[in-house]
Every structure is written in structure tokens, then in C-alpha cells.
C-alpha positions in Angstrom: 0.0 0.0 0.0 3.0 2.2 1.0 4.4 1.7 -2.3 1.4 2.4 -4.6 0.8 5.9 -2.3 4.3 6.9 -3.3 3.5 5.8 -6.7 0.6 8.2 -6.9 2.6 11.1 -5.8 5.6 10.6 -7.5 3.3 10.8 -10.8 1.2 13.7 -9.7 4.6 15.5 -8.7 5.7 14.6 -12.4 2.5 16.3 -14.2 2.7 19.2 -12.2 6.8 19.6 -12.7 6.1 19.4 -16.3 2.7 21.5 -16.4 5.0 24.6 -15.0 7.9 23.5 -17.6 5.3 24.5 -20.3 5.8 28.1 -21.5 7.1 29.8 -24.7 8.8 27.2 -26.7 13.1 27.3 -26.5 14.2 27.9 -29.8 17.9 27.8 -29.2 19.0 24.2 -29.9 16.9 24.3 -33.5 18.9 27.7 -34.4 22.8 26.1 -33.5 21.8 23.0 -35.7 19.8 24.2 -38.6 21.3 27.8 -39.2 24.5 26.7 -40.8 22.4 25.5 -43.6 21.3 29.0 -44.2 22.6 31.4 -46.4 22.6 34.9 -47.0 22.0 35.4 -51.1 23.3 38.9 -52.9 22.7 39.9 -56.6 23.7 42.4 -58.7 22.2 43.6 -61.8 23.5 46.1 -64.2 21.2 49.0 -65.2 21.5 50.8 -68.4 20.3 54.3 -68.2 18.8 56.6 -71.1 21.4 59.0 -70.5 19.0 61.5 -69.2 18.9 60.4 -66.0 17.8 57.0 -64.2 15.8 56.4 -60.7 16.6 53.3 -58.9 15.0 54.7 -56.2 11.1 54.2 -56.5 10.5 55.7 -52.2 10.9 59.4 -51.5 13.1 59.9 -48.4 9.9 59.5 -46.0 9.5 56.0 -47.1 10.4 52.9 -44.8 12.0 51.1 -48.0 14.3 54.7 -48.7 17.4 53.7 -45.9 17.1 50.1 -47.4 17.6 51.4 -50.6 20.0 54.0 -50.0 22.3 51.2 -48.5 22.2 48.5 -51.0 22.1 50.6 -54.8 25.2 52.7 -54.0 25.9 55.6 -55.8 27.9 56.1 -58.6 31.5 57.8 -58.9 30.9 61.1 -60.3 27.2 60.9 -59.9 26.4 64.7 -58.4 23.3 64.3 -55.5 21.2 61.0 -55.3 20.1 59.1 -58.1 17.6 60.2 -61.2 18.7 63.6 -61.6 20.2 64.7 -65.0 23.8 64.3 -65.1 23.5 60.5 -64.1 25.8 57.8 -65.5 24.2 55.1 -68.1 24.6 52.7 -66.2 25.2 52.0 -62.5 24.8 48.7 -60.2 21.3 47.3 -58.9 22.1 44.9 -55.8 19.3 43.5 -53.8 19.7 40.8 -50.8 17.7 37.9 -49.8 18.1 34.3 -48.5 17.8 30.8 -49.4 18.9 27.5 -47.7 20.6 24.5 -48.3 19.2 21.1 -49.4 22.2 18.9 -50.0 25.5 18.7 -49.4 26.8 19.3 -52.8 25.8 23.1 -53.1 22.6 22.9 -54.0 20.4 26.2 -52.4 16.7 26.7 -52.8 15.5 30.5 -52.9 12.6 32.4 -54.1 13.2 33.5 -58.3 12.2 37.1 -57.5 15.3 36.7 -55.6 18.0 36.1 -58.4 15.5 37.1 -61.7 17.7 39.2 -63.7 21.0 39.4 -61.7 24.1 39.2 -63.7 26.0 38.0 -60.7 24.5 36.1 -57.5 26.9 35.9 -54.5 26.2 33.5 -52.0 27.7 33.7 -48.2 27.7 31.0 -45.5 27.5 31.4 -41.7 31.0 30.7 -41.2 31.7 34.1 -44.0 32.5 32.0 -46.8 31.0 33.2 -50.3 30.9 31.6 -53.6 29.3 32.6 -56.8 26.3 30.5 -57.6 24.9 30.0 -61.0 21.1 29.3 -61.5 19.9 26.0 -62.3 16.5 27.4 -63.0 13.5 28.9 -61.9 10.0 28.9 -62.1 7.8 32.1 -61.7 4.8 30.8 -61.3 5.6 29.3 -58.0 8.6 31.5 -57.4 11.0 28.9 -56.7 14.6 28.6 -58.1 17.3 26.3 -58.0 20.6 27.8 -57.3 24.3 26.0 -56.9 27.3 26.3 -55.4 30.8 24.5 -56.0 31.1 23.5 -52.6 31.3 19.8 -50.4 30.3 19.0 -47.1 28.1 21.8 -46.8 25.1 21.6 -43.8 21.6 21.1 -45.3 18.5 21.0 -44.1 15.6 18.5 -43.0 13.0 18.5 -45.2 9.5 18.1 -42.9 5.8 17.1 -44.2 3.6 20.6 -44.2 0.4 18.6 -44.7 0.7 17.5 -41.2 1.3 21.5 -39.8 -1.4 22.4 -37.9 -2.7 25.9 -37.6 -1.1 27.7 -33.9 1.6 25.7 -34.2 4.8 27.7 -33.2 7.0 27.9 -36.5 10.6 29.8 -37.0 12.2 31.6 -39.8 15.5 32.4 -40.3 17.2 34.9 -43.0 19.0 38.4 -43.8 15.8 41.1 -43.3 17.4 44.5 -44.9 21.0 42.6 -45.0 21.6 42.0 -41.5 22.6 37.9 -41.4 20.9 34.9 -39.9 18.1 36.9 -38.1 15.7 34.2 -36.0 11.7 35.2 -35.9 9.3 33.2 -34.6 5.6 33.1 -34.4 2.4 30.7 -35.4 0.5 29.1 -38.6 -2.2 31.4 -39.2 -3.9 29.7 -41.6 -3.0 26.8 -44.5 -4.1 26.6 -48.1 -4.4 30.2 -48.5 -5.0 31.7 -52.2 -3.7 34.4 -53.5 -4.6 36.3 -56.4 -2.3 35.5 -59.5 -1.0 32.6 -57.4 -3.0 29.8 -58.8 -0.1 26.9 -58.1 0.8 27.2 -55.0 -1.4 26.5 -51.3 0.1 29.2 -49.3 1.3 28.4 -45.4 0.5 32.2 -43.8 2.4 32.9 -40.5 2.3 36.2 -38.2 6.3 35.6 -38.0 8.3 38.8 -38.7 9.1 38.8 -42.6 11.1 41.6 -44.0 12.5 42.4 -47.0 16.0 40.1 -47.1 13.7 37.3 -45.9 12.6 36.1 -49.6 13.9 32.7 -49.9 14.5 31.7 -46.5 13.0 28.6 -44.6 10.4 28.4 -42.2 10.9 25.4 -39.1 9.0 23.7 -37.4 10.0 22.9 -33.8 11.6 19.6 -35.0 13.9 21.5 -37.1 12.4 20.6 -40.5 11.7 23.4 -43.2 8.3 23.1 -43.9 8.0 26.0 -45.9 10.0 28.7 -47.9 9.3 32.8 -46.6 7.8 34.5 -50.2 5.6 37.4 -49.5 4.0 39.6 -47.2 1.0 41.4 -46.7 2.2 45.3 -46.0 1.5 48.8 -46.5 4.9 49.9 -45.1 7.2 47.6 -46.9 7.9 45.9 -43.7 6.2 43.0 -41.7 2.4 43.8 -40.3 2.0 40.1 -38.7 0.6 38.6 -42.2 3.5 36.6 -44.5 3.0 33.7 -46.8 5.5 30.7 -47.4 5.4 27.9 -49.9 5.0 24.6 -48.8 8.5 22.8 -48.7 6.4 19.8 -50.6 5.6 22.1 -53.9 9.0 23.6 -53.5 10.9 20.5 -53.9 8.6 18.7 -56.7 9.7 22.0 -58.7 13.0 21.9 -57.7 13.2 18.1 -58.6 11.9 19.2 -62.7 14.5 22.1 -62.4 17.5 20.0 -61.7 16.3 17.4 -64.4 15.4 19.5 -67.4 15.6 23.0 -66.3 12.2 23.6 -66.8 8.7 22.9 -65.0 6.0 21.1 -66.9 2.1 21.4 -65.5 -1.1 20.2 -66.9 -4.1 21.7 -68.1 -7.8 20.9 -69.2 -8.4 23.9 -70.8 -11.1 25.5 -68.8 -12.1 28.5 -67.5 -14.2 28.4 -63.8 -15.3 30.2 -60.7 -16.1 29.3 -57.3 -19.6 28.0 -56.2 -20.7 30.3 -53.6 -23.8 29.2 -51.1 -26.5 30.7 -53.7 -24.9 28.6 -56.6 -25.0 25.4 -54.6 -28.8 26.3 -54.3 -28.9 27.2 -57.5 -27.3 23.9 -58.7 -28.9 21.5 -56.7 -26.4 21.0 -54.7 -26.4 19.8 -51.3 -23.3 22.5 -49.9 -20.7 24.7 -51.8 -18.1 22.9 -53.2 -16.1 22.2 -56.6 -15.4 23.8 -59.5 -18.0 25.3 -61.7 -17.1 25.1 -65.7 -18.2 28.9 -67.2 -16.4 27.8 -70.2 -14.4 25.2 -72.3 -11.7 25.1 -75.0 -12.8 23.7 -78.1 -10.3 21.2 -78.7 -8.9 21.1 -75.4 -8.6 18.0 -73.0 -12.1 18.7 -71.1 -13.7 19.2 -73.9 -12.7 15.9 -75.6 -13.4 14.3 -72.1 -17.2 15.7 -72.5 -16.7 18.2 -70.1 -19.5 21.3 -70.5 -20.4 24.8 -69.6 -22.0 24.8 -66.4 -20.9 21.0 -64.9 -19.2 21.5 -61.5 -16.1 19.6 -60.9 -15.8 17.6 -57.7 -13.2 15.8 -58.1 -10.0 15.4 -60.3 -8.1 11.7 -60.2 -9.9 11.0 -56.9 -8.4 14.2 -55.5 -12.0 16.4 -53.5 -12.3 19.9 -55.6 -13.8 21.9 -52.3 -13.0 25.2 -54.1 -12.1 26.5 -56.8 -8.1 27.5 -56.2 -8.0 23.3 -55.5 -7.9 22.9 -59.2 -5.4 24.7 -60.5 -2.8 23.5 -58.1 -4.2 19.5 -58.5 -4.6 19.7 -62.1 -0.6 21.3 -62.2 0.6 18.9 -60.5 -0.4 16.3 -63.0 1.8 14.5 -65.6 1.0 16.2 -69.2 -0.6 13.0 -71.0 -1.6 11.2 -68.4 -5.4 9.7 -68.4 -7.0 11.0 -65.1 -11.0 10.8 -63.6 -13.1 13.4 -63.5 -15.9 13.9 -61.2 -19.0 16.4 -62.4 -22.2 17.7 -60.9 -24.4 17.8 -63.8 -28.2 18.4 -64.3 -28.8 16.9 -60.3 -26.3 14.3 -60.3 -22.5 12.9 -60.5 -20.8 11.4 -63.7 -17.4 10.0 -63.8 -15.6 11.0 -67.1 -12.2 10.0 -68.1 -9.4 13.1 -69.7 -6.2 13.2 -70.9 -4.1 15.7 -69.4 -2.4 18.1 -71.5 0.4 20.6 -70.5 0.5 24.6 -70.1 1.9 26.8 -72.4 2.5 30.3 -72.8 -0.1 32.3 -71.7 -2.7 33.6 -73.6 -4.7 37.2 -73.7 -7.8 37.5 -73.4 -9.9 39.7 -75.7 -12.5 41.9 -73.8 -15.5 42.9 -75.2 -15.8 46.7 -76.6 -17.9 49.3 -75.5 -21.3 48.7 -74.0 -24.5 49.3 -76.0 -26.7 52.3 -75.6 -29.4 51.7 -73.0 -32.9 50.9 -75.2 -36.0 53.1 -74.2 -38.3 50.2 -72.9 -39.6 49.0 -69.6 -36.9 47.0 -67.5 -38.0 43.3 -66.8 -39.1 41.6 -63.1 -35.3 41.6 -62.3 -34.8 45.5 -63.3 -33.1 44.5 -66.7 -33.3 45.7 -70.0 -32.8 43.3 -72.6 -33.0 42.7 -76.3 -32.9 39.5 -78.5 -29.8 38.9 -80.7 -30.0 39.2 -84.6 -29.4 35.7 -86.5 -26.3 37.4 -87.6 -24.5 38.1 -84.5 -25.1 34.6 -82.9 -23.5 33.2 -86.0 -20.8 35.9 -84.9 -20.7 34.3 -81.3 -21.6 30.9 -82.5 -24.7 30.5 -79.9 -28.2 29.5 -80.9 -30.0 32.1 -78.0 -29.4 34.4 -75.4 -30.6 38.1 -74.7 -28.1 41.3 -74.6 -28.2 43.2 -71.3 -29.1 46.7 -72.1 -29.6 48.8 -69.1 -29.7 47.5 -65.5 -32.1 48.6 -62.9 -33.6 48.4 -59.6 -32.3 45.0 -57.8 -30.3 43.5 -60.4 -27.8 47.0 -60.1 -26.7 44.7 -56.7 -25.4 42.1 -59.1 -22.3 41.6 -61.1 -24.1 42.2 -64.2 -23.1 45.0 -66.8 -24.3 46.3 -70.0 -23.1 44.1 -72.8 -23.3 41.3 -70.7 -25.0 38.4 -72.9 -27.5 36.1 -70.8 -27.3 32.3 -72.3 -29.1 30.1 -69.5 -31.2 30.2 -66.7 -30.5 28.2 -63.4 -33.0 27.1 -60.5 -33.7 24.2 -58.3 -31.1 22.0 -59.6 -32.9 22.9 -63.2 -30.7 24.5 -66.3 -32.7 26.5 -69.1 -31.4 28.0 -72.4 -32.8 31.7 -72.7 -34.1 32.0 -76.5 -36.4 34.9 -76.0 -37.5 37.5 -73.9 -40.9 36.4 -73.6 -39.7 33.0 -72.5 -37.4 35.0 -70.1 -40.0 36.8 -68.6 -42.0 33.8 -68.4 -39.1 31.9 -66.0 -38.8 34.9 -64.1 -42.7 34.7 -63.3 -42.3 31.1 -62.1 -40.3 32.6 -58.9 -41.8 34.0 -55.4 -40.1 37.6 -54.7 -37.6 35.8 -51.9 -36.1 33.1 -54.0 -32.2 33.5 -55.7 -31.7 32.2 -59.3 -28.5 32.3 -61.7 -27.5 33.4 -65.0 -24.7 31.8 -67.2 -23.6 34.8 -69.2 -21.6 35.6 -71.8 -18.9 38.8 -71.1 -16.3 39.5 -73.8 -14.7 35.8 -74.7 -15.5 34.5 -71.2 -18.5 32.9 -69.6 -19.4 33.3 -65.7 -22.2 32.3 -63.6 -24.3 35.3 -61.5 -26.4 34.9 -58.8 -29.3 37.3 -58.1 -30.6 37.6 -54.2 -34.3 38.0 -54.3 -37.0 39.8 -56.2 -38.1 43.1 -56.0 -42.2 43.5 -54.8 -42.9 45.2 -58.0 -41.2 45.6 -61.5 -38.2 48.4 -61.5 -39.3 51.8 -62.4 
């Protein structure tokens, strides 16, 4: 009895020993073995001038980003004052800083491309004050990695962890050279995972509150095992320095790019060749779907993969080689990921139910333009409809023009429909309610639909804008038709 009464203490002691143990997280041990495999990375780019004067400096003196500057794009010999007044050389010497990390032992250094794009010489310095020039292996903007190397042996590198098992509050760490000074250690949580940001299709950004200036571009983010989990890309600021809100990319994407770099030099992606937007609450409702998720289709290439697989305008996309489409941003970054030419399954929501179609992946190339339509038409002199729109029916010889057998042009806009996304010029093609898809032919058939609705339901219109389709939901009814 003695013995199990000292058992239970001896334990209880234990908890509460390590309960007071708990507090902010030591970070010293992960710094003295994963910081050598940091580096400090410095370019410089030669800028030819017009002779009348250049301005490397885009702050005015009252400007955070001005000492920064000032300290790194030297002035040149014989230059009188600052630069960008007359009387400047033609050319003079752009040098920026940032960081990157090492992921094998052979030289090899991972960075951010915005970090080395366009340098005519990149200059790479250890922890111990060794530099070596690197040369660049390759780089990908679209994700913003590159591949730099180093002749070097024996060099310190980094563990690679697994971000998909981070968890949002978990304490992370980043190390790099904010505004030059060397091997600076912040530390903070995950904010968030997955995030989207715009023009950032490819890449499920890890956001952090850790301290991310300029000079951190490129360098890693650790977790508390002292894996890199993430590479420090961009912040959110309206200072040009850190306001608790930066973004890294996954170490997972980062090494599948950097894996195609070292091979070929060059990243390859797939595409289906289609154009989409996110299904909001009111389009689920609209669709028939039982919650918002997927992809929906506003338009397909003629000739490209989806349509050859039977993809359509207006089929949401679930789910891509057994990968779940919850939102939109999902399928750019699955559907990049795959092999160009491989034969993948496709999961729609189509007319109230699911089909499984099969597609053959094909692979991006440069981007295209996209025409937008011209000016608007001139607002007709005739009553606006139950939603508050003007509309008129399209001659025979513009929908051969536009290759569509229906739809009504958008005129003028009115009473509740001016809440909406709609615009004059806008083309509506279809109808959507209750699960249930209608071609518009007619604005007496339009009108008709529109009467089917009590004043508090939402419908959607597929419509036409410039070269693109999109769906548009509409919130209600008015009581009475707009004035």
C-alpha cells in the first residue's frame, strides 16, 4: 500500500513539474543545428540608363523602404546628389539581398526566383563568411522557386519536414538576412494553411504572423523539429515591412519544382483547358447542390482535354483523379501537378447528379490574352424586366458571330439587379434554379421563368462577357417591376 501511495505522488509530482515547464517554446537548440544550412544570397544587376537620368529609387526619403535602398544601390563615382537627376551615368549597379537554404551537401540552395530574376551576378555567403558565386539551375515564376548551386562539399543542409501534417497555432521559426543584417531568427504561429492568393493559382500558401522583412525572400520556415516546412515568399504590408501577415510555400511544392528544375531546367504542369469560378452558397442552391463545393465550368476550349473528355459549360467539378475539388483554387494546383498526357478521372455535378468522365491531361503553355468585349451598347428606351433589366434579342447574324443559338443582350440594369455583377453588354445564355438549367431564346420566354419565382427566391444566370462565360447569382425579387 505504502508503495502504490508513493507511486501516486511521485506521478502527480511529475505532471505538475512538467505543467509549469510549459511556456514559450526554447528555440535555441533548432537555431545552432539548422542555421548553418542558411545562407545569405546577394545579386547584382546592371542598369542601363537613357542618359538623361535613371531612378533606382522608386520611395521618397519619408518612405520605410528609402534607408534600405539607399544602403544596398550605391551611388555612382561622379554621380552629383542621389540618383535620377540629370547628369547620371548610363549605367550604374542594382544589388538586392535575400536568403535561401541549403538542401544537399553538394551546393545545391533553394531560394525564391524574385530573388536572383535578372541578376548578372549572384553571390552566396555562409554562416561561417565564406562566399561563392552561384549560378542558377532554374527557376519557375509561377511558384517562385529557383534552384541555385554552389561549388562546394560538405556543406550543412536542411531537413526536409511534411507541411500537410502542420497544424494551424503551431509555433513555427524563420531564419534569414531582413534588410542585409545575417541569420536573423523570428518566430511566431500558422495562421492559416491553403491560402489563395490572387495571380497565385499553383501554389497553397502556409500564412504565418512571423516577422518577414524584406532580405527574408527565400529563406526557410521550421518547425519545432527543425524541418523546413515552408519557404518565406511574400508579405502582406503597407509599409514595406512586416504587419504580422506573411505567406510561405510549402516545402512539398518547392521541392517537386525543384526536382523538374534540376532534371530539365524547366517545370512542366497540366491543363484541361477551362475557365471556372467558385460555387458560392446561392450557386450550390442554384445547382442543386447539397453544400458549396467544386469547381463550376463557365467555359471550355474547343479542342482542349475537357472538352474531348465531355466536359460542359456549367458542370461543377468535384473531383480530379480522386483528388476532392472543395473550391475553386483546388484545381489549378491539382490539375498542375499532374503528368501532361496522363489519363486522369473526372468527377462532375451535372443536371442533379455525378458522372465519372475520363481526360487526358495536357500541359500549359505560354499564356494567352484574353480579348475583352468593346464598349457597351446604348441603353434601349423600354420598360426593365421583373429583375430590373433591360434586354434585347440577338440578330441571326450576330449569334453566328458568337456561334450561340440564343441568349438576350443586357441593355440597361435597374432596380435590384444594379446589386449584381451584371453589366451592360453582358450576354445572358441560361437560366439556373432548383437544380434545373434553361437556355434563354427569348425575352418572352425569359419573362416567363422569371414569373415562375416568389419575390424571396435566388436564381442564376450563365452569361456571356467578352470571350468568357461566368455564372451570376441574383438575391431575391423586388415587390414590383423596377421603375
Amino acid at each position: 500500500m505504502k508503495q502504490i501511495v508513493t507511486a501516486f505522488f511521485f506521478t502527480v509530482f511529475s505532471l505538475l513539474a512538467q505543467a509549469q515547464n510549459k511556456g514559450l517554446p526554447d528555440f535555441t537548440e533548432l537555431v545552432e543545428k539548422q542555421g548553418p544550412a542558411v545562407v545569405n544570397i546577394s545579386t547584382t544587376q546592371v542598369i542601363r540608363g537613357n542618359g538623361r537620368g535613371v531612378q533606382p529609387f522608386p520611395f521618397d526619403e519619408n518612405d520605410p523602404m528609402f534607408e534600405f535602398f539607399r544602403r544596398f544601390i550605391p551611388r555612382q563615382p561622379g554621380m552629383p546628389g542621389m540618383p535620377g537627376i540629370p547628369g547620371a551615368p548610363r549605367e550604374f549597379e542594382s544589388r538586392s539581398l535575400g536568403s535561401g537554404f541549403i538542401i544537399s551537401a553538394d551546393g545545391f540552395i533553394l531560394t525564391n526566383a524574385h530573388v536572383v530574376e535578372s541578376a548578372d551576378e549572384i553571390l552566396v555567403r555562409l554562416t561561417d563568411k565564406r562566399e561563392f558565386k552561384a549560378k542558377v539551375i532554374g527557376a519557375d515564376k509561377r511558384t517562385d522557386i529557383a534552384l541555385i548551386k554552389i561549388e562546394a562539399s560538405a556543406l550543412p543542409a536542411v531537413r526536409v519536414g511534411d507541411p500537410s501534417i502542420l497544424k494551424v497555432g503551431e509555433w513555427v521559426i524563420a531564419i534569414g538576412s531582413p534588410f542585409g543584417f545575417d541569420n536573423s531568427v523570428t518566430a511566431g504561429i500558422v495562421s492559416a494553411k491553403g491560402r489563395s492568393l490572387p495571380q497565385e493559382n499553383f501554389v497553397p500558401f502556409i500564412q504565418t504572423d512571423v516577422a518577414i522583412n524584406p532580405g527574408n525572400s527565400g529563406g526557410p520556415l521550421f518547425n519545432m523539429k527543425g524541418e523546413v516546412v515552408g519557404i518565406n515568399s511574400q508579405i502582406y504590408s503597407r509599409t514595406g515591412g512586416s504587419m504580422g501577415i506573411s505567406f510561405a510555400i510549402p516545402i512539398d511544392v518547392a521541392m517537386d519544382i525543384q526536382n523538374q528544375l534540376k532534371a530539365s531546367g524547366k517545370v512542366s504542369r497540366g491543363r484541361i483547358g477551362v475557365v471556372i469560378q467558385d460555387v458560392t452558397k446561392e450557386l450550390a442552391e442554384s445547382f442543386g447542390l447539397s453544400k458549396a463545393q467544386g469547381a463550376i465550368v463557365n467555359a471550355v476550349e474547343r479542342g482542349g482535354p475537357a472538352e474531348k473528355a465531355g466536359v460542359e459549360p456549367g458542370d461543377v467539378i468535384l473531383k480530379f483523379d480522386g483528388k476532392p475539388v472543395n473550391s475553386s483554387g483546388d484545381l489549378p494546383r491539382i490539375v498542375g501537378t499532374s503528368k501532361p498526357g496522363s489519363r486522369v478521372s473526372l468527377q462532375v455535378w451535372r443536371k442533379g447528379s455525378t458522372r465519372d468522365l475520363t481526360l487526358v491531361v495536357g500541359e500549359i503553355s505560354d499564356e494567352k490574352t484574353v480579348a475583352r468585349s468593346g464598349k457597351s451598347p446604348k441603353p434601349a428606351e423600354q420598360a426593365a424586366n421583373r429583375l430590373g433589366l433591360i434586354v434585347s434579342e440577338l440578330g441571326s447574324e450576330k449569334k453566328r458571330e458568337l456561334k450561340i443559338n440564343g441568349g438576350l443582350l443586357i441593355e440597361d440594369i435597374r432596380g435590384n439587379a444594379v446589386r449584381a455583377d451584371l453589366r451592360p453588354g453582358d450576354i445572358i445564355l441560361a437560366l439556373i434554379a432548383r437544380g434545373e438549367t434553361t437556355e434563354i431564346t427569348s425575352i418572352d420566354q425569359f419573362n416567363k421563368l422569371l414569373g415562375q419565382f416568389d419575390k424571396a427566391a435566388n436564381i442564376t444566370l450563365l452569361v456571356r462577357r467578352g470571350e468568357l462565360q461566368t455564372f451570376i447569382t441574383i438575391k431575391g425579387f423586388p415587390d414590383k417591376k423596377a421603375e
